[in-house]
N, C-alpha and C positions, 0 to 999 in steps of 0.2 A: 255570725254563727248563732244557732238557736242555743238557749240557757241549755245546761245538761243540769239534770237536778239532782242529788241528791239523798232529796226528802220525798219519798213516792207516797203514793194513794191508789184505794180503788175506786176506779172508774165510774162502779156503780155503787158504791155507797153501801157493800156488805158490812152489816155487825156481827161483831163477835160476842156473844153472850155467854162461853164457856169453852172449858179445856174441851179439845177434839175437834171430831170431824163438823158436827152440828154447826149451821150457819144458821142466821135471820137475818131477812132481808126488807127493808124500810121502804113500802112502796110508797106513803101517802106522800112522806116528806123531800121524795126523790122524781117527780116528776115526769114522765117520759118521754125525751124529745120527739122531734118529727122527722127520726131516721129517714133516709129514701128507701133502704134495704126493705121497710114494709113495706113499700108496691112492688118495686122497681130490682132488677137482677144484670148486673153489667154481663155482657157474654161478648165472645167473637168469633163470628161462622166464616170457614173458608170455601166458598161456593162458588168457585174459580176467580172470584175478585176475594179480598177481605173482606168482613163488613163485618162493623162492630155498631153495639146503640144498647138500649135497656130494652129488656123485655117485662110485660107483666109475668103474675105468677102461672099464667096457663099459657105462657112461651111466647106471646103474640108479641112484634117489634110495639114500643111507643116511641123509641128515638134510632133512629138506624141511619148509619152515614158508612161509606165508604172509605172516605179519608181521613176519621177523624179515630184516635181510641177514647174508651171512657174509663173514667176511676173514681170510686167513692171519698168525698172530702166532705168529712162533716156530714152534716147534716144538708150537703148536696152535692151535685155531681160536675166533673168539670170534662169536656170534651174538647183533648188537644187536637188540632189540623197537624196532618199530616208538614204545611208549609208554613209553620208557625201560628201562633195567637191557640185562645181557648173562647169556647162556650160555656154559661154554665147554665144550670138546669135545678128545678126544682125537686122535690119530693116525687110530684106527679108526671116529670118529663115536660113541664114548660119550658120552655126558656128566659131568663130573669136578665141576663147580660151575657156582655161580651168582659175578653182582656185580651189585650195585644201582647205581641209577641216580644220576650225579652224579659218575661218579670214570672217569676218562681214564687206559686202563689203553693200555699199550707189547705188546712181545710178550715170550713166555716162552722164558726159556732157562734150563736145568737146573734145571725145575719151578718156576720164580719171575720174575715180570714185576712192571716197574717199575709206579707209580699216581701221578696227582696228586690232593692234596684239595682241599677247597675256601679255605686258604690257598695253593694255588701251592706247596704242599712233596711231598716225593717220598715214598715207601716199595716195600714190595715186598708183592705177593699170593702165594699158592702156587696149586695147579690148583684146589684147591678154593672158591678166590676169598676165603681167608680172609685177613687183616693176619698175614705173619710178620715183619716188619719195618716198624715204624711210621715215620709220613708225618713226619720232622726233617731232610732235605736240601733243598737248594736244587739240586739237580742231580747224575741217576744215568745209568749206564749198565748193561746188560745185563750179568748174572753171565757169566762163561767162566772155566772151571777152580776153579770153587768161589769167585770172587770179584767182586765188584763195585765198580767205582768211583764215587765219592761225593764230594760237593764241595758246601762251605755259604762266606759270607762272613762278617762281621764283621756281628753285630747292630748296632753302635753303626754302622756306617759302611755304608751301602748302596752304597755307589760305590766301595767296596774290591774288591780282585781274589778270584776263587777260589780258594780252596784243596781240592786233590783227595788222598785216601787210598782203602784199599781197605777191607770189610767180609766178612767171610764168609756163611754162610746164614741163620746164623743172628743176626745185626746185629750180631756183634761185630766193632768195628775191630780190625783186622790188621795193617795196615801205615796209617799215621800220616797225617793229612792237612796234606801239605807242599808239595806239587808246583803248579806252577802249570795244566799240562795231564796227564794221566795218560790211557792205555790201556788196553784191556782186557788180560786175561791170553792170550796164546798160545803153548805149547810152553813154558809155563813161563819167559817174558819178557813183560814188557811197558814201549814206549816212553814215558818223562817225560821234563817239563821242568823243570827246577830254579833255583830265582832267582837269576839273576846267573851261570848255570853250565852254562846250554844242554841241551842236549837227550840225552840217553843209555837205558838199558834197566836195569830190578832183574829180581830174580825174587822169590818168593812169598814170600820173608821179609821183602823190601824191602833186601834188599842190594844195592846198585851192581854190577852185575856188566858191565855194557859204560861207559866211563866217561862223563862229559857234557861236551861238545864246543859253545860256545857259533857254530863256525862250521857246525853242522847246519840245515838246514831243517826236514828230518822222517827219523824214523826208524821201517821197517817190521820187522816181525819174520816171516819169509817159509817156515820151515820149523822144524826140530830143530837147534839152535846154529848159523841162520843167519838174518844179518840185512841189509838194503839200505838204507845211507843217503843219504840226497839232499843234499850240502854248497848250499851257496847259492850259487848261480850256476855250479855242473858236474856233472858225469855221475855217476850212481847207481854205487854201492861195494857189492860182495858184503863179506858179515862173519860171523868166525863168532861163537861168542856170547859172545866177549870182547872182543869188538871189533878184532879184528886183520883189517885189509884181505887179500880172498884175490883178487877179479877184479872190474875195472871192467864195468859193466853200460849196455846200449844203452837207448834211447829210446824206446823200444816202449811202444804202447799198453798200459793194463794189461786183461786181461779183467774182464769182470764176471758175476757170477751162477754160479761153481768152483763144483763139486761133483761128485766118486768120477771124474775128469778129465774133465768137459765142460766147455766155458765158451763163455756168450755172450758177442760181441764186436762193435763195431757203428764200421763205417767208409764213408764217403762216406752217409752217412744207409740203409746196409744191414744189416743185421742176420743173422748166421750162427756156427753152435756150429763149436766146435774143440773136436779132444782137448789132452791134454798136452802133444804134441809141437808142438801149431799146426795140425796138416793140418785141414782143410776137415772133417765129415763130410757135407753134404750142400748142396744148393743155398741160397744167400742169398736174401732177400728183404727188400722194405722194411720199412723198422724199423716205421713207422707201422702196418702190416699186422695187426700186432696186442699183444697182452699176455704178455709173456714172464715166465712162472713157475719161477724155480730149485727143484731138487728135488735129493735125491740122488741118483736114476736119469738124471736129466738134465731138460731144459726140457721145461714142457708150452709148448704156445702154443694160441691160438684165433686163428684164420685165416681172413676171409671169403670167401665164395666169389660173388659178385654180391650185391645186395643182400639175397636174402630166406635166404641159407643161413653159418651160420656153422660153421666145421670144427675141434676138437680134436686137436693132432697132437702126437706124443709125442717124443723126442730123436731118432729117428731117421727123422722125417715121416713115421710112418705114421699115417694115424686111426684115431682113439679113437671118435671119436662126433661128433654134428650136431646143430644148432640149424636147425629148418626153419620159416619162416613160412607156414602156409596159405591159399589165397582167401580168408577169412573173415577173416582178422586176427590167426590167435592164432597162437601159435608151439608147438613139437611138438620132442621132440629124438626122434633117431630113430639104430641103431648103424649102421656104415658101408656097410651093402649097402641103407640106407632103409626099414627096416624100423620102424614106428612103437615107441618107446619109452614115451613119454609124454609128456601124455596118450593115452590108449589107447580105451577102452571108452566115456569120456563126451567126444569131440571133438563130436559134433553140438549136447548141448546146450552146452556151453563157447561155439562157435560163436553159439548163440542167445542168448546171456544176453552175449558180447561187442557184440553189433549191439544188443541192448538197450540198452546201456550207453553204445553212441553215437548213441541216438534213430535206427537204424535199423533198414527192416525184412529180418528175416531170410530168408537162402535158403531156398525152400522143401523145398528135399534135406533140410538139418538140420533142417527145423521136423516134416520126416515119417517121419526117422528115430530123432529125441529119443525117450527114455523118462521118463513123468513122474516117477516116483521119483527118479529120476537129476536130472530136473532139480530137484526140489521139494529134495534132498542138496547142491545145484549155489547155485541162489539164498539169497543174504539172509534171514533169517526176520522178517519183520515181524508187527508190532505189532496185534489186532484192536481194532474200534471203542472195547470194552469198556476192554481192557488201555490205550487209550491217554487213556481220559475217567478211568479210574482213577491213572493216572500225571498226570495234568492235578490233579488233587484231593489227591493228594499234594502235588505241589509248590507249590498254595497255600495247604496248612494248613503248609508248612512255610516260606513266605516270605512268607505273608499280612503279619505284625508285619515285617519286616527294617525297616531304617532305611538301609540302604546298599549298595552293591549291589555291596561284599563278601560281607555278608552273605547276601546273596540267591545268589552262587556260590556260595557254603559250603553253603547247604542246597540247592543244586539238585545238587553232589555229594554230597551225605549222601541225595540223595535216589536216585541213580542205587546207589551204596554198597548201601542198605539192599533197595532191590527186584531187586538184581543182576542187571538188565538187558544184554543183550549183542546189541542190535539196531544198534549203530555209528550210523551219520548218522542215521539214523531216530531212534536216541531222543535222538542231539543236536537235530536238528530240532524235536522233541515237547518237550522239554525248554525251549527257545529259548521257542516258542510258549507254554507255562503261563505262562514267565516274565513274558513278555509280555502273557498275560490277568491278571497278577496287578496291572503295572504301570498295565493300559488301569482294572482294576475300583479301584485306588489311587485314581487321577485322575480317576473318577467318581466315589467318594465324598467325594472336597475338594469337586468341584465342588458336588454337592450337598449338602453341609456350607456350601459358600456361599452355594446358593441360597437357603437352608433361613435364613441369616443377613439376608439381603437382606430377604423375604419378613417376616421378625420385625421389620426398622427401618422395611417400608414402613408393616406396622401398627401400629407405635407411633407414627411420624409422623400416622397418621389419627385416632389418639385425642387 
């Protein structure tokens, strides 16, 4: 299970320099990573097949696959296959690595994401999706500042508490695992809690350097030698990074999703970006309205516009691009002035092979503007009579003998394997059915292994 923490932070290293709304924001000492969200926009168009990949910001595909979906991890992207395993992908939509199927990968941060195997223990991958840190914790967090927090229990005692330390990149323990709760690293601090001794901040040696206060709630680390603690039952303390109280702090929502000073913020169920200072930059709108993507340039969002038009807008509402549903069923993204993006050239057949697909018949516009190469490139490749009596005769010389109908799986994929067939339900279908002529000619030859038996006692009986 991953650490549940406790002692929170902001993500992007807001200071608080006074009661109220007013914020400051530390750009020099907070670096900004190498989001993907600044090129790259995951979407998924339904153009009578699915098709998901990234898009740049003027809608154009850089990674687009049919079987696989994408989702932002870290500071890159991971593209699950539809039949297990992932790709992953960089900033710019390269490809950096693969990971096989079977391992529940977190996101990456400073080239390394966490993994569970299949005991339930942690490690870390690199981009290349290789083990640089093998699967021996019961519970990690994401590297920040070259370190990562790590926490195991007691072999002998399962119901013992955690103990958390830090690791560097390359798995060596760095700082000791002691702590009851531990943080990530920020500005060179990060919040623990220590037994019997409450809650305070080390830095990357693991020296104490704010002391522990067991009447803390939590403690954030909020900029460069300043921190906010939350005592149990009063008002948030500015601090610098010794812990010397400098100014009582208000009750303000905290933002979410800081980054290079935007930040989304969401009140009375509205949702709208601010800079640093708090001021508005532009109109609110219901939270629900859509999917709010932090990035370093600021929020992307996807925004619907009636039911059949969905709209990409960038941090300062202007669009990016559209998601358009056609008469016909399929959808089409298109850049802001509606100019078709894609699909482009093959929308008629798409059209006709979507009405196929739901046992309808198509419009005759698309049936008389289709081209058949286009669509023969568009369609399924199926199987002929021949290919498919031949694939029939495979799968019962190879599960004619089975005795169990493991075995009869095993060689009906040894059988798919060896003729590397790539006709999808078709040749699952074809497949099914051998199996099934093998099972039907089984059970006619018992029978007539019976008859055959019958027929022997009736004529011994008559002699």
């Amino acid at each position: 299970m991953k650490s549940s923490m406790i002692i929170s932070r902001w993500s992007a290293g807001l200071l608080a320099v006074a009661c109220g709304p007013a914020l400051a924001l530390s750009e020099q000492t907070h670096p900004p990573m190498p989001v993907p969200m600044d090129a790259l926009v995951p979407a998924c168009v339904n153009a009578a097949t699915p098709t998901c990949g990234l898009l740049d910001r003027a809608g154009r595909w850089v990674v687009r696959s049919d079987t696989e979906t994408f989702k932002l991890a870290g500071t890159h992207w991971l593209a699950t296959h539809r039949e297990g395993g992932m790709r992953i992908f960089d900033a710019k939509g390269r490809q950096t690595g693969t990971i096989p199927d079977g391992l529940r990968v977190d996101d990456f941060s400073e080239g390394l994401a966490s993994f569970e195997d299949a005991q339930g223990r942690y490690g870390f991958l690199n981009v290349k999706g290789e083990v640089a840190v093998p699967a021996r914790y019961e519970s990690v967090r994401p590297f920040s500042q070259g370190r990562a927090v790590v926490g195991t229990r007691d072999r002998e005692d399962a119901s013992s508490s955690y103990r958390f330390g830090y690791i560097d990149a390359h798995g060596k323990e760095v700082i000791a695992r002691t702590y009851l709760v531990a943080n990530s690293f920020l500005h060179g601090l990060a919040a623990v809690e220590l037994s019997d001794h409450g809650v305070g901040a080390i830095d990357k040696t693991g020296r104490l350097v704010v002391p522990a206060d067991t009447m803390r709630a939590s403690l954030d680390v909020v900029g460069p030698d300043r921190l906010v603690a939350h005592p149990l039952g009063g008002r948030a303390i500015l601090m610098d990074g010794k812990g010397r109280e400098l100014i009582e702090r208000g009750q303000e929502r905290k933002p979410q999703g800081v980054s290079n000073g935007i930040a989304v913020v969401t009140a009375q169920e509205r949702a709208r970006f601010i800079d640093a200072q708090g001021d508005q930059l532009h109109v609110s709108y219901p939270h629900q309205a859509g999917s709010l993507y932090s990035e370093r340039t600021g929020p992307v969002t996807t925004m619907p516009r009636g039911e059949d038009v969905v709209e990409w807008r960038d941090a300062n509402n202007q669009p990016l691009f559209m998601r358009v549903k056609l008469d016909c069923g399929i959808e089409q993204l298109r850049d802001t002035g509606g100019r078709p993006l894609w699909p482009v050239e093959d929308v008629a057949e798409r059209c006709i092979l979507n009405a196929q697909r739901r046992n309808d018949t198509p419009d005759p516009k698309y049936v008389a503007a289709a081209d058949p190469a286009r669509m023969a490139a568009l369609a399924p490749a199926q199987p002929s009579r021949e290919e498919a009596v031949e694939a029939s005769l495979d799968v019962y010389r190879l599960v004619e003998s089975a005795a169990t109908q493991q075995r009869i799986d095993a060689a009906v994929e040894q059988a798919r394997e060896d003729r590397q067939w790539k006709h999808g339900a078709t040749l699952v279908k074809l497949l099914l059915a051998a199996v099934a002529l093998v099972t039907s000619l089984g059970y006619l030859r018992k029978r007539s292994r019976q008859s055959a038996a019958s027929r022997s006692e009736g004529n011994d009986n008559v002699h």
